[in-house]
GUMI-726872 format. One line per field, with one value per residue (C-alpha): residue number from 1; chain; x, y, z; residue in one letter. Coordinates in steps of 0.1 Angstrom, whole numbers. Layout:
% residues N
seq: NUM / ...
mol: A / ...
u: X / ...
v: Y / ...
w: Z / ...
type: a / ...
//
This chain:
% residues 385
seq: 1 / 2 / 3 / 4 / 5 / 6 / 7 / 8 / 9 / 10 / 11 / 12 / 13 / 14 / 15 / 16 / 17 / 18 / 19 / 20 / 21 / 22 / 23 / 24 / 25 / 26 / 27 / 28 / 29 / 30 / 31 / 32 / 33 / 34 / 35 / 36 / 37 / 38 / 39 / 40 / 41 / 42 / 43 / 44 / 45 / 46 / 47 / 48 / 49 / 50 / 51 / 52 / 53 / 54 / 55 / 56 / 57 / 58 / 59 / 60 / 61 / 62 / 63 / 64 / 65 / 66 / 67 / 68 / 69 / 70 / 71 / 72 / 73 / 74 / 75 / 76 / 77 / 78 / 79 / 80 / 81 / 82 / 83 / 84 / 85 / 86 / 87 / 88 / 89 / 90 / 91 / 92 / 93 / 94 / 95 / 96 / 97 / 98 / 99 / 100 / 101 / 102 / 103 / 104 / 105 / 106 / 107 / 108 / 109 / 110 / 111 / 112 / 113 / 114 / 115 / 116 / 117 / 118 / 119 / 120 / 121 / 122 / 123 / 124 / 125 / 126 / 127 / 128 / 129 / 130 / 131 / 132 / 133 / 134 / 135 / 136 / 137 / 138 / 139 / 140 / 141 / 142 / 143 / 144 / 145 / 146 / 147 / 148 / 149 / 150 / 151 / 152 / 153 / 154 / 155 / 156 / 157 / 158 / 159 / 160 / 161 / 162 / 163 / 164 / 165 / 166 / 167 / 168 / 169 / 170 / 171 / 172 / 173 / 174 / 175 / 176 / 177 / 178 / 179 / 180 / 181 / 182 / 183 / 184 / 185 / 186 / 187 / 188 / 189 / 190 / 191 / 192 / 193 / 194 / 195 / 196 / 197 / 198 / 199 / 200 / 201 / 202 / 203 / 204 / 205 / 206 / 207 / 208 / 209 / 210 / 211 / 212 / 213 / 214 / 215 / 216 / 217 / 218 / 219 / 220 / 221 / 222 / 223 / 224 / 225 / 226 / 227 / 228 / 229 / 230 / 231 / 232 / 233 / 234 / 235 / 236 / 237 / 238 / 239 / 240 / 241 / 242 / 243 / 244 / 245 / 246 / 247 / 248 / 249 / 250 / 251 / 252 / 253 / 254 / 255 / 256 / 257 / 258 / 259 / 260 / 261 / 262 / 263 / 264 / 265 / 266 / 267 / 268 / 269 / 270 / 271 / 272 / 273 / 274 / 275 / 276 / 277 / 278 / 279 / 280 / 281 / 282 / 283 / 284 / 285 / 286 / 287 / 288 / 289 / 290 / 291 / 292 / 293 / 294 / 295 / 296 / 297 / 298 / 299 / 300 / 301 / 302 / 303 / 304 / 305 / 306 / 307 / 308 / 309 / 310 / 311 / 312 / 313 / 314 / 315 / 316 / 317 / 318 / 319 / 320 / 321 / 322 / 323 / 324 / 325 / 326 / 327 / 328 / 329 / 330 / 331 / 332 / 333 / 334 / 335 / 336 / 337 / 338 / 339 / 340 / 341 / 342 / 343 / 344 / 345 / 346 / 347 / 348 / 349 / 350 / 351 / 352 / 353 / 354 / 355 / 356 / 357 / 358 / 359 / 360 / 361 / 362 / 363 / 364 / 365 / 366 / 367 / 368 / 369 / 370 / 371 / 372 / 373 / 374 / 375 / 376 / 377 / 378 / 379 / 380 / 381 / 382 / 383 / 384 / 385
mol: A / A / A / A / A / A / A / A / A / A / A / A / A / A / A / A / A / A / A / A / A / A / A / A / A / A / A / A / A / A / A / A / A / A / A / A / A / A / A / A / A / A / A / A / A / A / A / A / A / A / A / A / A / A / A / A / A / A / A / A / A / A / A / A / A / A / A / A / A / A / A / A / A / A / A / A / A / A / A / A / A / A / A / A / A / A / A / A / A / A / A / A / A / A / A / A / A / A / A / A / A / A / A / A / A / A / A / A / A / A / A / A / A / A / A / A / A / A / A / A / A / A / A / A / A / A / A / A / A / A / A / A / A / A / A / A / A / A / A / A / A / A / A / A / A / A / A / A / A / A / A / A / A / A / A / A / A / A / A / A / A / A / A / A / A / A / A / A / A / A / A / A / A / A / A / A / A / A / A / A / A / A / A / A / A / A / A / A / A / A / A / A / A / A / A / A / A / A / A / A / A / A / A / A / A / A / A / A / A / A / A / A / A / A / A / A / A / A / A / A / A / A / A / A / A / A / A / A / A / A / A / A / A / A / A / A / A / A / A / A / A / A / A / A / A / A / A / A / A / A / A / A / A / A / A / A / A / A / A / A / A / A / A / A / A / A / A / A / A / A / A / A / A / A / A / A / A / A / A / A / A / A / A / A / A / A / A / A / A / A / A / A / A / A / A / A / A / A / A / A / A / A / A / A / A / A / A / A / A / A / A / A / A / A / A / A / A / A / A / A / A / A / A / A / A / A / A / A / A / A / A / A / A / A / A / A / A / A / A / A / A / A / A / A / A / A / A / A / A / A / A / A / A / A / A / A / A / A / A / A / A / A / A / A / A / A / A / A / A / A / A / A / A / A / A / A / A / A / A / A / A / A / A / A / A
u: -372 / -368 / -386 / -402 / -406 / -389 / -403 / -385 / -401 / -375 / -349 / -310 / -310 / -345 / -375 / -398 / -383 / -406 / -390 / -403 / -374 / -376 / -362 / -326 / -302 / -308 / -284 / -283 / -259 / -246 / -217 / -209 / -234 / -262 / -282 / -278 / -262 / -292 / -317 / -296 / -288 / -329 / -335 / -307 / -321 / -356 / -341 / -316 / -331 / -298 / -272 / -240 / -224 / -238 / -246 / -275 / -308 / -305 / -282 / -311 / -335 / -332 / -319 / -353 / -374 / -387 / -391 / -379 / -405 / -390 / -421 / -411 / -428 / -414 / -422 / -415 / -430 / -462 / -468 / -467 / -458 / -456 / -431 / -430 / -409 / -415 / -377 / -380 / -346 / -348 / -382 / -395 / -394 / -430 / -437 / -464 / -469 / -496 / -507 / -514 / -492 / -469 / -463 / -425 / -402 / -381 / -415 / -403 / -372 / -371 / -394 / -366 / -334 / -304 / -268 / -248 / -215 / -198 / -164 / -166 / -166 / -128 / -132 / -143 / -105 / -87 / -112 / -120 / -132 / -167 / -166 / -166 / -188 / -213 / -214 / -217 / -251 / -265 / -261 / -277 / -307 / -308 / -316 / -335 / -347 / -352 / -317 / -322 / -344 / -312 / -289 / -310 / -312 / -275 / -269 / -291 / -274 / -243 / -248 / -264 / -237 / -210 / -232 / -222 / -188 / -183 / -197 / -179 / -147 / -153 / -162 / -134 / -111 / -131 / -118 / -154 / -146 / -125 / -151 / -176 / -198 / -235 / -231 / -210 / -226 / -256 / -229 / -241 / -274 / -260 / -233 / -261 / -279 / -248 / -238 / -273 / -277 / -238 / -244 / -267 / -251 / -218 / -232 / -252 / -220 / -200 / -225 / -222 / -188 / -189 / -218 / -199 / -166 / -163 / -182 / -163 / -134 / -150 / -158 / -124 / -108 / -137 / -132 / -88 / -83 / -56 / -24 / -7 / -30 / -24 / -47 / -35 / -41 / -71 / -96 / -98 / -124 / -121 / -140 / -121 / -143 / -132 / -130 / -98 / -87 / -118 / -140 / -158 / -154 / -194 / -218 / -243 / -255 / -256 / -226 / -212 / -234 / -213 / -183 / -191 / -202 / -173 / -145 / -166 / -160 / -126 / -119 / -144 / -115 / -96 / -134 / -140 / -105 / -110 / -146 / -154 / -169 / -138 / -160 / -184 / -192 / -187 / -151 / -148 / -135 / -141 / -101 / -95 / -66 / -52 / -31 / -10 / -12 / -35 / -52 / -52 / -15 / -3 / -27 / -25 / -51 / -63 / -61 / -80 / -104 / -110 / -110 / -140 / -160 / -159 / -175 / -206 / -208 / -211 / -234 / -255 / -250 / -259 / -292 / -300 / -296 / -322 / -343 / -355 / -331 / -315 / -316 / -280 / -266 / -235 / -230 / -198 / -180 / -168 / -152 / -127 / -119 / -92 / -103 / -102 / -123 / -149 / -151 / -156 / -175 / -199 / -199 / -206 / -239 / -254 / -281 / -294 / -327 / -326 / -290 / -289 / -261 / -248 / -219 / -208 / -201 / -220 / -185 / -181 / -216 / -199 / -216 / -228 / -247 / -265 / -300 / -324 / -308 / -315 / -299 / -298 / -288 / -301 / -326 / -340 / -338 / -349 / -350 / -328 / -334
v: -456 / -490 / -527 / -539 / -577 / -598 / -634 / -654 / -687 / -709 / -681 / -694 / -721 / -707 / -729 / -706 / -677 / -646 / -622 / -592 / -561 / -530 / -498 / -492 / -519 / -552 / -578 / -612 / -635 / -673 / -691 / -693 / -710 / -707 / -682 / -647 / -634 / -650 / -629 / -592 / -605 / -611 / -570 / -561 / -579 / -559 / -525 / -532 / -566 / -580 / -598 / -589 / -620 / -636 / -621 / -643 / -654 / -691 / -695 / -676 / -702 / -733 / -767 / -784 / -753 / -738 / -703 / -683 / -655 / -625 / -598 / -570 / -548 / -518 / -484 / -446 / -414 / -432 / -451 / -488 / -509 / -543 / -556 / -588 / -603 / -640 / -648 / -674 / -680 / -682 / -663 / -632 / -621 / -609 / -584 / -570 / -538 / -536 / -573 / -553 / -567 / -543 / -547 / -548 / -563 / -523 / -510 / -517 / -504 / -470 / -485 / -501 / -484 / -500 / -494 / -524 / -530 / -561 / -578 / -585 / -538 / -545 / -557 / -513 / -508 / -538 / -553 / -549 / -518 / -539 / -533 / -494 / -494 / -515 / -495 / -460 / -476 / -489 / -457 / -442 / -466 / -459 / -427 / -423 / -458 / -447 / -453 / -492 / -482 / -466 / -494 / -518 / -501 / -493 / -530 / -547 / -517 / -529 / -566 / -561 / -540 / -567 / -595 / -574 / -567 / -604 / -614 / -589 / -603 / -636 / -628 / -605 / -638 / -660 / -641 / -624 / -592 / -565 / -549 / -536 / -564 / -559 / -567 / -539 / -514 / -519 / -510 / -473 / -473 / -493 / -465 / -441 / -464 / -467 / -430 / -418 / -441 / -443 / -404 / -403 / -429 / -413 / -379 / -395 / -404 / -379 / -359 / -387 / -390 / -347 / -353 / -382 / -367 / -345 / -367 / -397 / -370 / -367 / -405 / -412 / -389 / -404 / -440 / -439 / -416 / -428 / -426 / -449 / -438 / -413 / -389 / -363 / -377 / -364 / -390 / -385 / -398 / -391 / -406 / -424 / -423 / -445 / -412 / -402 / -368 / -369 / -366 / -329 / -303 / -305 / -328 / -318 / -353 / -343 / -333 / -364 / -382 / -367 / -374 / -411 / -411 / -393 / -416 / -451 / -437 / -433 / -466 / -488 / -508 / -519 / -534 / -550 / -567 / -574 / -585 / -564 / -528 / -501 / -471 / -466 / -466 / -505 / -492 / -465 / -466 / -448 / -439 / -441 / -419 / -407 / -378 / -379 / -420 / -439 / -465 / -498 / -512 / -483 / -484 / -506 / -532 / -506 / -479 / -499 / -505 / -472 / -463 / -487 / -480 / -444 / -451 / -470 / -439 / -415 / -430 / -436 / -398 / -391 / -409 / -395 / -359 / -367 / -376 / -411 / -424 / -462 / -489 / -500 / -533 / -545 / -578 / -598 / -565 / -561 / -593 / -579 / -546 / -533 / -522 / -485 / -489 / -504 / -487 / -459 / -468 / -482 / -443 / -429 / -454 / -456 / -429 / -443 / -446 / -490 / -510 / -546 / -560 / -600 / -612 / -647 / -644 / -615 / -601 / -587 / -567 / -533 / -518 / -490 / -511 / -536 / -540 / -563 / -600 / -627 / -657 / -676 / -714 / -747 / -728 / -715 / -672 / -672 / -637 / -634 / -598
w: -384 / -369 / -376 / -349 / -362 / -385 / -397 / -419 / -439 / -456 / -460 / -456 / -424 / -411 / -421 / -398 / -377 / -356 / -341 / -324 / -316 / -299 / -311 / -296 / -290 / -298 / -298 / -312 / -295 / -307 / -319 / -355 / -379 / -358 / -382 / -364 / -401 / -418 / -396 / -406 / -439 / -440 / -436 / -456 / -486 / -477 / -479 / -509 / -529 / -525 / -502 / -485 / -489 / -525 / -555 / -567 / -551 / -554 / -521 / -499 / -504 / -475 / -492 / -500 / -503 / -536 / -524 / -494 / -479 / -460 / -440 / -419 / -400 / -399 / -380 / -389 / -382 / -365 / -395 / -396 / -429 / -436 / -466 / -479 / -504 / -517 / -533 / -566 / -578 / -614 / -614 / -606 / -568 / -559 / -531 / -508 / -489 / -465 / -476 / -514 / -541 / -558 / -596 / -592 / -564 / -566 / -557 / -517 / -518 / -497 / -475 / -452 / -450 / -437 / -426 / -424 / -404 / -417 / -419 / -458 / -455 / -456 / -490 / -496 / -488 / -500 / -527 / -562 / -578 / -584 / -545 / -542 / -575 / -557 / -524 / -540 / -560 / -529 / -511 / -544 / -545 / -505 / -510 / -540 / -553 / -583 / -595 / -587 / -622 / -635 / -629 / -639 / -675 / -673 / -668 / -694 / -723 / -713 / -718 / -751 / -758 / -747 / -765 / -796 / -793 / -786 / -818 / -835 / -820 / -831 / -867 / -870 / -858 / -880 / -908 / -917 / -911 / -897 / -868 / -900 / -895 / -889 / -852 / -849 / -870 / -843 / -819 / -829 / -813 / -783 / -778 / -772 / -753 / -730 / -728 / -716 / -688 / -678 / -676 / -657 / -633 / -636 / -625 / -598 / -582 / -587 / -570 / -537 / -535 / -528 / -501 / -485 / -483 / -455 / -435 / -443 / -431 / -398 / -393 / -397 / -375 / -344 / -354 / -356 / -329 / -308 / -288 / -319 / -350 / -378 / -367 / -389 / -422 / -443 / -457 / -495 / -518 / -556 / -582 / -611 / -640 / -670 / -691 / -673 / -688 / -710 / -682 / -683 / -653 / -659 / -637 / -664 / -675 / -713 / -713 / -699 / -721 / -750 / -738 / -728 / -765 / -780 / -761 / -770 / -808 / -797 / -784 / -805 / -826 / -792 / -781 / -809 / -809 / -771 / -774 / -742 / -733 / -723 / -710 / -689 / -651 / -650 / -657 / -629 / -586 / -559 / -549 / -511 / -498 / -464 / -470 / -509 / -502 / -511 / -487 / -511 / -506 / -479 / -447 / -420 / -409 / -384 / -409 / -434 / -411 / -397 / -434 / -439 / -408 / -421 / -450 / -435 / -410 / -431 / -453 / -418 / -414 / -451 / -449 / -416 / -425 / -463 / -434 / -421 / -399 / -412 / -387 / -382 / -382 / -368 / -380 / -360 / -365 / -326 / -327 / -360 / -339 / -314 / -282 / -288 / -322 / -304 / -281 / -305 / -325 / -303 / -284 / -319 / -326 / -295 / -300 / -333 / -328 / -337 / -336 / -343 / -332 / -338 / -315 / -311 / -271 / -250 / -238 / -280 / -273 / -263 / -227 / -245 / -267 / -242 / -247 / -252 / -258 / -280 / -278 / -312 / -312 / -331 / -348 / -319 / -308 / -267 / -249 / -227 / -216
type: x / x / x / x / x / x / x / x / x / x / x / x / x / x / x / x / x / x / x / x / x / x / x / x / x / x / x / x / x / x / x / x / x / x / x / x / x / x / x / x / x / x / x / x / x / x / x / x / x / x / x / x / x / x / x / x / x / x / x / x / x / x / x / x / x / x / x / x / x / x / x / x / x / x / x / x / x / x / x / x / x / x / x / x / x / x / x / x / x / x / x / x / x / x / x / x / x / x / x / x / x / x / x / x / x / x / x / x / x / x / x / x / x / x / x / x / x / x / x / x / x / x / x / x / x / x / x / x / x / x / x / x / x / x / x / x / x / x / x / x / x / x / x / x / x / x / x / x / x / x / x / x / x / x / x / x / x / x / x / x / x / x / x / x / x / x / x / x / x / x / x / x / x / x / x / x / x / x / x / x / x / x / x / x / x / x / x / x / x / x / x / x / x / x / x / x / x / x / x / x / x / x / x / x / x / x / x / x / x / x / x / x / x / x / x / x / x / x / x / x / x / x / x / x / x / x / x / x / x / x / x / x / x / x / x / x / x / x / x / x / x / x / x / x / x / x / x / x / x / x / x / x / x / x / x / x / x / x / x / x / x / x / x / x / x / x / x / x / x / x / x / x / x / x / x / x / x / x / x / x / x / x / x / x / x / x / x / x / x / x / x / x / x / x / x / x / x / x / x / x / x / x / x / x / x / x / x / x / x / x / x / x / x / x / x / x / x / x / x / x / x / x / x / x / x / x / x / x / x / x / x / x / x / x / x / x / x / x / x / x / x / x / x / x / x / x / x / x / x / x / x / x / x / x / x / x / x / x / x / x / x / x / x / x / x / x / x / x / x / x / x / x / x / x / x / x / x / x / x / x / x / x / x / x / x
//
C-alpha cells in the first residue's frame, strides 16, 4: 500500500496543496512552521478520522475558511482509490470514495492505513493513561474498522451514563435524595448499556496487547541495542483493566460483560457521591515495563524512547502481517534521536514498501532513507530530487 498523491484545500496553513509521491522514500524537508506536519498530519486524519496533535476538528480548518477538504489517492494490490473527506467542524464530516459519496465519514477508514513516528509518541511512555488507551484503539480501528463503531457506542453510553450520575450527585447534595433518585434508578439500563460495549472493547484489547507483545519485545531489543543500553531487559506489556482482581481469566466477552456489570453494582454508591463513572475501559492502561520495573518514572530518555519506537514498530509489523502493508510516517522524529537510534531505526524501515519522512535540515534525513525530496517553504513544496 502506498498513496501516490495528496491534495489538500484549506486544511491547517494550506489553502491549496498537490502533491504527487512515489512509493519508497519520500522526504519532506523545511524549517519549522512551514506546513510539512500539516501534509502527514493530512493522511493520518484519512486513515484514522482524527489528529496526532488536537483532539477536535475546529483547529484543522485554515483561519478564514469554513470547511477544509482532504483527497488521496491511494494504491494497493493494483487497485487505485480515491478518498475524500470534506471536514465541517461543528457538523458532520462527509466523504467520498471513488468520487461516490459514502453514508458515513467511518465508511473510509481501512482504506488508508498508517503508521506514524512522532515526537508527541513519548507521551506512550511518559503520558497519561488516555494516551496508551488511545493508541491500543487506533491500532484496533487500524485493523478492523469496525471497532471505530464500537468506540463510538462505548463513548456515547458512557456520557449518558456520566450525564446521570452527575445529576444524581447534585440532587443527593441538594438534599433530594440519597443516590434513589429517578436519575439513578435509570442508571440500571445504562449499566448494561456500559458493560456490553466496555466488553467488548475490553476483550478487544486484551486480545492486542497478546499480539503486540512479543513483537514489541523484538522492536525493542533492534531499536536500544547498544554499547551503553540495557539490552537485557524484556519489554513488558500488561493490560490494567479497571476491574483489578475482578477481572475474569476469560476473554469471553459475556463474561466480562458480567463482571463489568457485577463491579458497577459494587461501586455504584461511591459514583453517585463522586458524580463520575469508576469502571469501565475509560478507566484502564496499557502498563509498560522493562524487566520487574516499570518504564513510567524508571527508564531513561533513551529507554523511553526506544520503549516508544517499539510500540509504533510493532504495530507496523502487526498490520503488515493482517496483510496490507501501512505507509509509514516519520514526522521530525530523526531530529529527537541519538545517533545509533537512527541509525537503527532507519535500517529497520527502509524496505517498507512507502516512508514519508519530514526533516527540518536534509542532514536529519538518514542515508538509508534518501529518496525523492520535497522541499516545503512559504507555502510552496518544489522537487528537488
Amino acid at each position: 500500500m502506498h498513496v501516490s498523491a495528496v491534495s489538500l484545500t484549506d486544511f491547517r496553513s494550506w489553502s491549496q496543496l498537490d502533491l504527487e509521491l512515489a512509493a519508497g522514500p519520500t522526504a519532506l524537508v523545511g524549517s519549522n512552521g512551514q506546513g510539512k506536519t500539516n501534509v502527514v498530519e493530512a493522511l493520518l486524519y484519512v486513515a484514522t478520522l482524527g489528529s496526532h496533535r488536537v483532539a477536535t476538528d475546529a483547529p484543522l480548518v485554515r483561519q478564514g475558511a469554513e470547511r477544509a477538504v482532504v483527497r488521496t489517492r491511494v494504491e494497493r494490490d493494483d487497485r487505485t482509490t480515491l478518498v475524500e473527506l470534506e471536514i465541517n467542524p461543528g457538523k458532520a464530516n462527509r466523504a467520498r470514495v471513488n468520487r461516490g459519496p459514502v453514508p458515513r465519514a467511518r465508511e473510509v477508514l481501512g482504506l488508508l492505513r498508517t503508521v506514524l513516528f512522532a515526537p508527541e509518541d513519548l507521551s506512550l511512555v511518559r503520558g497519561d493513561p488516555s494516551e496508551r488507551r488511545r493508541f491500543l484503539d487506533d491500532l484496533l480501528v487500524s485493523r478492523s474498522p469496525r471497532y471505530a463503531g464500537v468506540r463510538a457506542d462505548y463513548e456515547r453510553v458512557l456520557k449518558q451514563r456520566n450525564a446521570l450520575l452527575k445529576t444524581a450527585f447534585l440532587t443527593r447534595r441538594s438534599g433530594g435524595g440519597t443516590g434513589t433518585s429517578d436519575a439513578a434508578r435509570t442508571l440500571d439500563v445504562w449499566d448494561s448499556h456500559l458493560a456490553q460495549s466496555g466488553a467488548e472493547l475490553v476483550a478487544a484489547r486484551m486480545a492486542l496487547v497478546e499480539d503486540l507483545v512479543p513483537r514489541a519485545d523484538v522492536a525493542y531489543r533492534e531499536v536500544s541495542k547498544g554499547p551503553s543500553s540495557n539490552n537485557n531487559s524484556e519489554l513488558c506489556l500488561a493490560y490494567k483493566c479497571s476491574l483489578g482482581d475482578a477481572v475474569p481469566e476469560s476473554r469471553d466477552r459475556e463474561v466480562l460483560a458480567a463482571a463489568l456489570l457485577s463491579e458497577l453494582a459494587r461501586v455504584r454508591q461511591q459514583e453517585v457521591e463522586r458524580g463520575v463513572s469508576l469502571v469501565g475501559p475509560h478507566r484502564d492502561d496499557l502498563v509498560l515495563s522493562l524487566g520487574p520495573l516499570p518504564v513510567k518514572g524508571y527508564a531513561s530518555h533513551g529507554e523511553s524512547w526506544s520503549v516508544a519506537l517499539a510500540l509504533r514498530l510493532a504495530s507496523y509489523e502487526l498490520l503488515k502481517d493482517d496483510g496490507g502493508e501501512p505507509v509509514l510516517v516519520l514526522d521530525d522524529v530523526f531530529a529527537e534521536l541519538d545517533t545509533g537510534r537512527r541509525e537503527r531505526l532507519a535500517t529497520l524501515v527502509q524496505s517498507a514498501e512507502q516512508v514519508i519522512v519530514t526533516a527540518a535540515v536534509p542532514e536529519d534525513v538518514p542515508e538509508q532513507l534518501v529518496g525523492g525530496r520535497w522541499d516545503v517553504h512559504d507555502g510552496t513544496v518544489t522537487r528537488v530530487r
